[in-house]
C-alpha positions in Angstrom: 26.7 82.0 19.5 24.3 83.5 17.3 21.4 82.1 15.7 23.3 81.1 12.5 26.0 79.2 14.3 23.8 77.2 16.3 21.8 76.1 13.0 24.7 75.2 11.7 25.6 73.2 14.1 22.6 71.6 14.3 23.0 70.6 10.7 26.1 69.1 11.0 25.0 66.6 14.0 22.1 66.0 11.9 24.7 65.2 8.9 26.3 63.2 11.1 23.5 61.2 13.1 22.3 60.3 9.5 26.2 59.3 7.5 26.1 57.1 11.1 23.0 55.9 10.5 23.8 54.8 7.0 26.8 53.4 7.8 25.9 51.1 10.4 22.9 50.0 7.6 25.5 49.2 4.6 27.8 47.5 7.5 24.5 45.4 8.2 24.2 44.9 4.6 27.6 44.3 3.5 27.0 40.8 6.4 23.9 39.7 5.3 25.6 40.0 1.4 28.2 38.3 2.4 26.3 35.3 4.9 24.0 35.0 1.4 27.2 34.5 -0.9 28.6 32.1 1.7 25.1 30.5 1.3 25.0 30.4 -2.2 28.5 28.8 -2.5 27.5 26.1 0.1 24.6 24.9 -1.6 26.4 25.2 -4.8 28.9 23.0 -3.6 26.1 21.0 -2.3 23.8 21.1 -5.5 27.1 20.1 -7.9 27.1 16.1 -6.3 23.8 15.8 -6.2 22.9 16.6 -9.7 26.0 14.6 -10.9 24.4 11.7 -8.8 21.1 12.2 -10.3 22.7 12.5 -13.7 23.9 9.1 -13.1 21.0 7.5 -12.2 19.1 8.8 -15.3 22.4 7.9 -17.5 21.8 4.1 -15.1 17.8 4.4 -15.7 18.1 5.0 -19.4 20.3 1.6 -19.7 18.0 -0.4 -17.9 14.8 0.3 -19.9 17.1 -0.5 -22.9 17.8 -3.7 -21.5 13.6 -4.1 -20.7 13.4 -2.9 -23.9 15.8 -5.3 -25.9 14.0 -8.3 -23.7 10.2 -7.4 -24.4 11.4 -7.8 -28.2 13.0 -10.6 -27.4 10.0 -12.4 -25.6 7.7 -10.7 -28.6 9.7 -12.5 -30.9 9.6 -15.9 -29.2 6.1 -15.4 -28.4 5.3 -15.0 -32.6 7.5 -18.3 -33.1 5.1 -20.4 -30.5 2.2 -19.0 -32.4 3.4 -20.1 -35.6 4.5 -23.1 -34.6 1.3 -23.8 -32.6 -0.4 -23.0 -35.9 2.0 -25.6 -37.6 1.2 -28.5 -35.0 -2.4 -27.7 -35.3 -2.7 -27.9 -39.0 -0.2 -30.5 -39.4 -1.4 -32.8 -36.2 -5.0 -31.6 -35.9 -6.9 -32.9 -38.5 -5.3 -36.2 -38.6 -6.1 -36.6 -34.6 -9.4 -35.7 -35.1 -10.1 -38.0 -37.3 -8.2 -40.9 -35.3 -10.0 -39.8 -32.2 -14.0 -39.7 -34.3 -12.7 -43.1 -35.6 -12.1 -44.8 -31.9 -15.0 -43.4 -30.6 -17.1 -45.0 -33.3 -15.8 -48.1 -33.0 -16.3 -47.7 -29.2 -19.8 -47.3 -29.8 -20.3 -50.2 -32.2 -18.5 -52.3 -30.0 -20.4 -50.9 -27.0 -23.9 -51.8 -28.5 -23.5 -55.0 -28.8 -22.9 -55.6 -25.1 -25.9 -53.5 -24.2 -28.6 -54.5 -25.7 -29.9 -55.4 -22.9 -29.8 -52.8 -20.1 -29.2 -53.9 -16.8 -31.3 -54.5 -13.7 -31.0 -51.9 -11.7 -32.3 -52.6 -8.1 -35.1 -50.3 -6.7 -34.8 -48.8 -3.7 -37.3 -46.8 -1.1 -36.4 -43.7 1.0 -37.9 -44.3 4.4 -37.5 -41.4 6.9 -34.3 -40.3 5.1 -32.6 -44.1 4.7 -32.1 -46.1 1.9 -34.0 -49.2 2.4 -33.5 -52.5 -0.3 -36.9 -53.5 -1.9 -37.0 -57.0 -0.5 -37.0 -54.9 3.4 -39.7 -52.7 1.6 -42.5 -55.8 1.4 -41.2 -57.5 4.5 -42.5 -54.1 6.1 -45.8 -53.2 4.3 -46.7 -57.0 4.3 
């Protein structure tokens, strides 16, 4: 074999070390493509129900705060009508009672003067050593 022959050789298990090489890397790449497709498609078909169950509690969400909506209006509406009728009562009623009420307690008064012109006797009493003693006891002692 001559020099030539032997390179040539050399080459061509070279050639073919490396096209083995290369294969077994695109054999390993052609699996993980594939495991990462079969990925994909599983959390596709996992991803598709979720979303269409979140898309339903948004669409369910949504009808709700419509409804909360419709009754804060509601309660903002009946909550004007007890002002203005409060404001009715109080301009129809108020002024009227106030002037019953400043009449009675005048003629409370007058009446009430009458019967106390004369204050009453209020009995005295002494604190000895923190009890309430009547003033008759209170010279029986000192005397």
């Amino acid at each position: 074999m001559t020099g030539g022959e032997v390179a040539g050789i050399l080459v061509a298990v070279f050639w073919a070390i490396l096209v083995s090489f290369l294969a077994v890397v695109l054999v390993r790449l052609a699996q993980t493509l594939k495991a990462t497709t079969k990925l994909v498609a599983d959390v596709t078909d996992q991803a598709v129900p979720l979303l269409a169950d979140a898309s339903a509690t948004v669409r369910s969400a949504q009808t709700q705060l419509d409804r909360v909506d419709a009754i804060a209006s509601d309660v903002q509406e009946v909550t004007s009508n007890a002002s203005a009728l409060s404001t009715t009562v109080a301009s129809t009623f108020g002024g009227p009672l106030v002037k019953v009420a400043a009449f009675g307690y005048g003629v409370r008064k007058a009446l009430g003067r009458d019967r106390q012109d004369t204050p009453p006797a209020r009995e005295r009493r002494t604190v000895i050593v923190g009890r309430t003693v009547p003033s008759a006891r209170r010279r029986k002692q000192k005397g």
